[in-house]
C-alpha positions as CSV (number, residue, x, y, z in Angstrom):
1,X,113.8,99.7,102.1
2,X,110.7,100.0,99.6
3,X,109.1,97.6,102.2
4,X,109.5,99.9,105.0
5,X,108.2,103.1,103.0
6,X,105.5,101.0,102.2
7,X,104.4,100.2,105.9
8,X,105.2,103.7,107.0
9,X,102.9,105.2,104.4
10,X,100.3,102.8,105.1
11,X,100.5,103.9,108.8
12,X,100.8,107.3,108.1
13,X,100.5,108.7,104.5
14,X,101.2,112.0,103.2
15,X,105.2,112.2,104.7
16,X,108.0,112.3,102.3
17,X,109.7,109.2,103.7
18,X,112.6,108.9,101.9
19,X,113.6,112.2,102.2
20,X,112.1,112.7,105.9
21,X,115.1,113.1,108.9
22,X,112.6,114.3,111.6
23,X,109.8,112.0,111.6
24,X,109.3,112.1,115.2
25,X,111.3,115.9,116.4
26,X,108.6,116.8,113.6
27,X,105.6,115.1,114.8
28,X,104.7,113.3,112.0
29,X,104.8,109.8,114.1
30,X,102.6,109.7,117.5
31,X,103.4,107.2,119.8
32,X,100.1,104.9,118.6
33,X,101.8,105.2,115.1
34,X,105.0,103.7,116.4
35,X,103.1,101.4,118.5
36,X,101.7,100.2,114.9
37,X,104.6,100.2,113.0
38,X,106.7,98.2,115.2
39,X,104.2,95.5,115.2
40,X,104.7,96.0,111.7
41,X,108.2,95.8,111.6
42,X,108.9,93.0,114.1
43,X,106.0,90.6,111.5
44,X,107.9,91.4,108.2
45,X,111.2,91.9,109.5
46,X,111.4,88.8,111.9
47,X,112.8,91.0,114.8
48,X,112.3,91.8,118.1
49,X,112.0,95.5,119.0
50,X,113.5,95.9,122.6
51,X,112.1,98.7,124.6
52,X,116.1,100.1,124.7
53,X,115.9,100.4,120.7
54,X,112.6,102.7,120.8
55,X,114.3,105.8,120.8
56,X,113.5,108.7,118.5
57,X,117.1,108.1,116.9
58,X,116.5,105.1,115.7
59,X,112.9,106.2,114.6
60,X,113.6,109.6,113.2
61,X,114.0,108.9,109.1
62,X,113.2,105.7,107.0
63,X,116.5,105.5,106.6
64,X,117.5,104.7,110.6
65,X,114.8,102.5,111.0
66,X,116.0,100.2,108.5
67,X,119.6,100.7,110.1
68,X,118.2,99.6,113.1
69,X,116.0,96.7,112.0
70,X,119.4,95.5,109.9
71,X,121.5,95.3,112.8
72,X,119.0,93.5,114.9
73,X,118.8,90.6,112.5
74,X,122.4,91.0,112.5
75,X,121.8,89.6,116.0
């Protein structure tokens, strides 16, 4: 999980990540900002983002994006 703030902040610092449950309802992701941190995930995560998975559910806290990226290496 450190790993994850870590990339978020470098995307977009200045959020409280670990406490954060809107990131996107609240704006604080744009779509070039996930464009960027999936790259990012999918290179240190070894995963493969599928379109179906790019949902703000699944992006809205740190906490559900590591969720996600857990069960897709669970794959």
């Amino acid at each position: 999980m450190e790993r994850l703030i870590e990339i978020l902040e470098d995307i977009q610092p200045d959020v409280d990540y670990k406490n954060c449950e809107d990131l996107i309802d609240a704006h604080h992701l744009d779509s070039l900002a996930i464009i960027s941190l999936i790259a990012e995930l999918e290179d240190e995560f070894d995963v493969t983002i599928p379109a179906v998975e790019i949902i703000p559910d699944n992006f809205n806290s740190a906490e559900r994006i590591m969720k996600m990226i857990e069960r897709l290496q669970e794959d």
